[in-house]
C-alpha positions in Angstrom: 0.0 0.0 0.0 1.7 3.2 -1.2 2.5 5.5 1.8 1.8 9.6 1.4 3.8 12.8 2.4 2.1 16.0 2.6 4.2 19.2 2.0 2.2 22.6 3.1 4.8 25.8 2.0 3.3 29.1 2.7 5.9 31.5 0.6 6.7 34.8 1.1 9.4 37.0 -0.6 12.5 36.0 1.1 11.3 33.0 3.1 8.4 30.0 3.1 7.5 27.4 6.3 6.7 24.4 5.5 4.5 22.0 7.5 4.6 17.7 6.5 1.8 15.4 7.6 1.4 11.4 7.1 -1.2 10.0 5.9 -2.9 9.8 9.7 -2.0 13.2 10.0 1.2 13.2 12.3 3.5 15.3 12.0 6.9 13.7 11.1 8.7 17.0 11.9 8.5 20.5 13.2 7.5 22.7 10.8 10.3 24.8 9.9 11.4 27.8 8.3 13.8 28.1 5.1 14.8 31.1 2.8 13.2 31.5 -0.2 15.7 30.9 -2.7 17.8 27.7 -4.5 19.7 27.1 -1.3 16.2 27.4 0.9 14.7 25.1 -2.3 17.5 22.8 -1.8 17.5 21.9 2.2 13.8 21.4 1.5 14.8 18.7 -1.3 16.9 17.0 0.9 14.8 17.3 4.2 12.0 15.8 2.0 13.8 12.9 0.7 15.1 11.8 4.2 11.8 12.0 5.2 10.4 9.9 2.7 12.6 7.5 2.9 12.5 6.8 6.5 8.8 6.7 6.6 8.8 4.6 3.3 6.5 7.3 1.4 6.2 6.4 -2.4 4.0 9.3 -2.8 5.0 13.1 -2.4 2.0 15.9 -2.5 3.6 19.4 -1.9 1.1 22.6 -2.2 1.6 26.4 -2.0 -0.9 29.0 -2.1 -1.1 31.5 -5.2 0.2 34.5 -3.1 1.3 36.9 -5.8 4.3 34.9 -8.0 6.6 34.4 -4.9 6.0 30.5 -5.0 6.8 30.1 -8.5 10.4 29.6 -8.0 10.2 27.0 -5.7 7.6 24.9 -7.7 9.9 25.4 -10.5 13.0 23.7 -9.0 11.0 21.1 -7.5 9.3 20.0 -10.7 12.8 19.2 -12.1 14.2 18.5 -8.6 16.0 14.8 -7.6 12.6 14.0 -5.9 10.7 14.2 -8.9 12.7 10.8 -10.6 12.6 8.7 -7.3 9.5 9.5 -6.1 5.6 10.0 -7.5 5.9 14.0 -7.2 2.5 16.1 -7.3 2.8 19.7 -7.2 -0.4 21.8 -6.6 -0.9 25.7 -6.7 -4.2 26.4 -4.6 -6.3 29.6 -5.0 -5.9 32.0 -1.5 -9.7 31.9 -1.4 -9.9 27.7 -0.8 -7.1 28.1 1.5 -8.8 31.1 3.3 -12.2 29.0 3.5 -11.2 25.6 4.6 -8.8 27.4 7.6 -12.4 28.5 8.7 -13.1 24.3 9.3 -10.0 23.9 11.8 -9.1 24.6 15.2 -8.2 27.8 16.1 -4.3 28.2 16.2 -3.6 31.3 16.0 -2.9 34.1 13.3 0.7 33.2 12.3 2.9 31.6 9.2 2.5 28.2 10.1 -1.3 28.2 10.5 -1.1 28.7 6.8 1.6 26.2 5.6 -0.8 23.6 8.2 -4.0 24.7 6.3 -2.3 23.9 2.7 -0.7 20.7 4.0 -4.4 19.1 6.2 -6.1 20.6 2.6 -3.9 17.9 0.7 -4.2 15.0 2.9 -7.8 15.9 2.8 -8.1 15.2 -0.7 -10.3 16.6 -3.8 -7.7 18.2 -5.2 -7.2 21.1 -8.0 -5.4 20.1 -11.1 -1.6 19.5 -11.0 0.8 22.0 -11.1 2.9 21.9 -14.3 5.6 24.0 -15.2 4.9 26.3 -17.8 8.8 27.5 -19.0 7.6 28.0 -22.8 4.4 30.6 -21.7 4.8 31.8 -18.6 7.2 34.5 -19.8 4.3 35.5 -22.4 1.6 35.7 -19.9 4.1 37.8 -17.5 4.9 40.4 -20.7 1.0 40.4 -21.4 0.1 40.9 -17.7 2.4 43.8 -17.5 1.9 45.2 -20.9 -1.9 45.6 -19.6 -0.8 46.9 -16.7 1.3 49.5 -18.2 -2.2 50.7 -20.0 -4.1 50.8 -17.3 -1.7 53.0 -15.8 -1.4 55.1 -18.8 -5.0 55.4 -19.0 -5.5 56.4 -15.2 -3.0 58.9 -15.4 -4.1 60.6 -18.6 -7.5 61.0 -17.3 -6.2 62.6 -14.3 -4.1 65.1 -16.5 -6.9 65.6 -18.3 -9.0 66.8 -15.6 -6.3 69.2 -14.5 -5.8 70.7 -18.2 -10.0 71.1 -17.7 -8.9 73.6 -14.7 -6.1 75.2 -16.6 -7.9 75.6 -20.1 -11.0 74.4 -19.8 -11.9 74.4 -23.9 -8.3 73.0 -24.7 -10.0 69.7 -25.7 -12.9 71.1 -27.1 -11.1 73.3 -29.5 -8.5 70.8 -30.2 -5.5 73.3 -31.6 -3.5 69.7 -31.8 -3.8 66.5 -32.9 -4.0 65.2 -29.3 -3.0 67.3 -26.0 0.0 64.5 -25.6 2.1 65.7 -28.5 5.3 67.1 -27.9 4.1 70.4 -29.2 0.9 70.6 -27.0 2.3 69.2 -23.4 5.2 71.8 -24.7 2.9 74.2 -25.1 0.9 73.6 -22.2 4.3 73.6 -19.6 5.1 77.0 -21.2 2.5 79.3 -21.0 1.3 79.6 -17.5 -2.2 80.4 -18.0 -4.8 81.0 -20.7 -4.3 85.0 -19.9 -0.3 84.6 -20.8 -1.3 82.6 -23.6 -4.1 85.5 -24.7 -1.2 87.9 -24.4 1.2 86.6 -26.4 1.3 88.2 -29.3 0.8 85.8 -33.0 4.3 85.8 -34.4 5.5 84.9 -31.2 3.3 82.2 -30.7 3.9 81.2 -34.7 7.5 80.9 -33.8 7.0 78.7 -30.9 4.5 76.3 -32.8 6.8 76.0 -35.6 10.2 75.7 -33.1 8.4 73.1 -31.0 6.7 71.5 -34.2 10.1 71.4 -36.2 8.1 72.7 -38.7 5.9 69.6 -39.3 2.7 71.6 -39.1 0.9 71.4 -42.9 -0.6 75.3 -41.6 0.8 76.5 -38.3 -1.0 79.6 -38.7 -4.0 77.9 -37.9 -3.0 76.2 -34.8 -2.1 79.6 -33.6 -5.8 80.9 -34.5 -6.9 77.5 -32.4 -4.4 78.3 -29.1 -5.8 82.3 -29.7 -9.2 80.6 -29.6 -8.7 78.8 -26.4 
């Protein structure tokens, strides 16, 4: 009958503590912290194997919790680890939320690390499982680039609305009379940085404006004149 080892790791960024269950739910060790990193990766490979062999586990079930990306690394090396070519490895990545929920089903211990790492480990040796971890070297890098790329936007967008809304208080029919292609050229945030107010702007007179539209525009501008009509307009 093949024998299991349950491997909770609750990761954070520079370390994760890891609690191990038997099958009956004793604890084989103390759980116990190690860095997060190849050597911290490592001393768990090793601790793991001892383990398994002394007990006689044919059967290794190690879980982490989706916190951010900082378990990634870890489930990475273990995937291609020693552990996984001598013993039946299983690697699972739970959602936070399962983890969160099924803490709510055992005994109070207390708001700290291990609680966590006990949760992931008692959620394994309980059974009905997510699917398998698999390492994902070919896409991953992709989604990450997408992820961030999206991101980026976001940002982008959030901050140009909010520049927006101040340009509304500076010049409040900028966008409305549109004297550029969009108020994010180089010519219009130059434009806008320049001249202190709409009154400054009013006062200066059209040659010196045409000048600055044409120095600032490298004279790319099909009919500068009108632009200045536009910025005398606004």
């Amino acid at each position: 009958m093949s024998k299991n080892l349950f491997c909770g790791c609750d990761t954070a960024v520079n370390t994760f503590t890891t609690w191990l269950l038997l099958d009956d739910g004793t604890e084989p060790v103390k759980s116990f912290s190690l860095d997060n990193n190849q050597v911290g990766a490592q001393a768990l490979v090793d601790k793991l194997i001892s383990l398994a062999k002394e007990h006689c586990v044919t059967n290794i079930l190690i879980g982490t919790e989706a916190t951010s990306m900082y378990d990634w690394h870890l489930l990475e090396f273990l995937s291609e680890s020693v552990i996984s070519r001598q013993f039946n490895l299983k690697l699972y990545r739970f959602n936070a939320k399962w983890i969160k929920n099924f803490k709510k089903s055992l005994a109070p211990r207390g708001k700290t690390d291990p609680v966590d790492s006990f949760a992931i480990a008692e959620r394994l040796r309980v059974g009905r499982l997510p699917r398998e971890y698999t390492p994902d070297f070919q896409y991953q890098p992709l989604r990450r680039l997408t992820r961030f790329r999206y991101h980026l936007m976001q940002s982008m967008a959030r901050e140009k609305n909010f520049f927006l809304s101040n340009l509304f208080l500076k010049a409040s029919s900028y966008n409305e009379v549109k004297p550029f292609r969009s108020p994010f050229t180089a010519t219009s945030l130059a434009t806008i940085e320049e001249f202190f107010s709409v009154d400054e702007l009013a006062n200066t007179s059209v040659d010196d404006l045409l000048e600055f539209v044409k120095k600032q525009g490298k004279d790319h501008f099909a009919d500068a004149k009108e632009v200045v009509a536009k910025l005398k307009r606004v």
